[in-house]
C-alpha positions in Angstrom: -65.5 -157.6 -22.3 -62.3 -158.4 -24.3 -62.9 -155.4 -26.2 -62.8 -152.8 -23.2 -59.6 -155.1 -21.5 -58.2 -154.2 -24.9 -59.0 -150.2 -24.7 -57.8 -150.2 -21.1 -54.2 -152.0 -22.2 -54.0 -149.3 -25.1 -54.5 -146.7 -22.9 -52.1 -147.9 -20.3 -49.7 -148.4 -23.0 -50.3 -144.5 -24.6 -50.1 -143.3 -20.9 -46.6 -145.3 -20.6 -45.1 -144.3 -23.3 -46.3 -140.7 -22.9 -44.4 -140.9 -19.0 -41.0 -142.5 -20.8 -41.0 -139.4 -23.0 -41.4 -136.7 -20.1 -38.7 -139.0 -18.2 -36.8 -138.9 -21.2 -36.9 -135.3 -21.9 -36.8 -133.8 -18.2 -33.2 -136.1 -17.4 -31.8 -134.8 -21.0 -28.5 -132.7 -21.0 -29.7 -129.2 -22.0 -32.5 -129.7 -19.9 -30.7 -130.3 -16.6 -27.7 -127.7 -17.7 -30.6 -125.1 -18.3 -32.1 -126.3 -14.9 -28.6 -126.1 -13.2 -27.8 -123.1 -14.2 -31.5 -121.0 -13.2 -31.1 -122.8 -10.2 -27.5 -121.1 -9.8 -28.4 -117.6 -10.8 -31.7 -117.9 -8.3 -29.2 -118.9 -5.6 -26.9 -116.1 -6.4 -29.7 -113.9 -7.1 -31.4 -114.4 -3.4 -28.3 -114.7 -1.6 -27.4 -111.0 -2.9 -31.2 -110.1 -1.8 -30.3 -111.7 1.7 -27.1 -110.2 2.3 -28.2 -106.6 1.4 -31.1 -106.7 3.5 -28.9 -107.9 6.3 -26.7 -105.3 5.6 -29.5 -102.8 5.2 -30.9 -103.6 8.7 -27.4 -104.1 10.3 -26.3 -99.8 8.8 -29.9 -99.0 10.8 -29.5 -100.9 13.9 -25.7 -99.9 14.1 -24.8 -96.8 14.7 -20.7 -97.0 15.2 -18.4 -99.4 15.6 -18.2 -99.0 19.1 -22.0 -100.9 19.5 -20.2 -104.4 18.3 -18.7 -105.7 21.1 -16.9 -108.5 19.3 -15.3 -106.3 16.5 -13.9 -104.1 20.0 -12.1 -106.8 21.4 -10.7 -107.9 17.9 -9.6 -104.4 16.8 -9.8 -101.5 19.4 -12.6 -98.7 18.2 -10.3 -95.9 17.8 -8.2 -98.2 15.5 -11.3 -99.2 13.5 -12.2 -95.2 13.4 -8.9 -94.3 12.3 -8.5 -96.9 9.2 -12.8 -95.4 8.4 -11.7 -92.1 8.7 -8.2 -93.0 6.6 -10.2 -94.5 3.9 -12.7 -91.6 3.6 -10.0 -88.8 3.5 -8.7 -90.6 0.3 -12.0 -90.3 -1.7 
């Protein structure tokens, strides 16, 4: 009886100690700066992913600049045209 009290404490102990090193090794510098930084690049990564299928579905959906109505009571459409059509007769 004392014997298997005795295996069980070891193994507790092993098990422990094993945990304290993961700890240990998953809240080390490198670790977390390698961690921060694939977290950043995924972030910059999906937000570029985002934004161009936004943009994607926004060039399909919109035909001319006329269909926003808030960008038409910023800037008046012909004004909007003329500064698109300035800008491609430069090219």
């Amino acid at each position: 009886m004392k014997n298997k009290k005795n295996q069980e404490t070891e193994k507790l102990n092993k098990n422990i100690k094993d945990l304290t090193a993961k700890i240990e090794r998953s809240n080390s510098f490198w670790f977390v700066l390698l961690r921060g930084l694939a977290m950043g690049a995924g972030t910059a990564i999906g937000a570029s992913i985002i934004a161009a299928l936004l943009i994607g579905i926004l060039s399909k959906t919109i035909k001319t600049v006329g269909d926003v109505p808030i960008l038409n009571k910023i800037i008046p459409g012909d004004k909007i045209e003329a500064i698109i059509n300035t800008n491609n007769s430069g090219n």
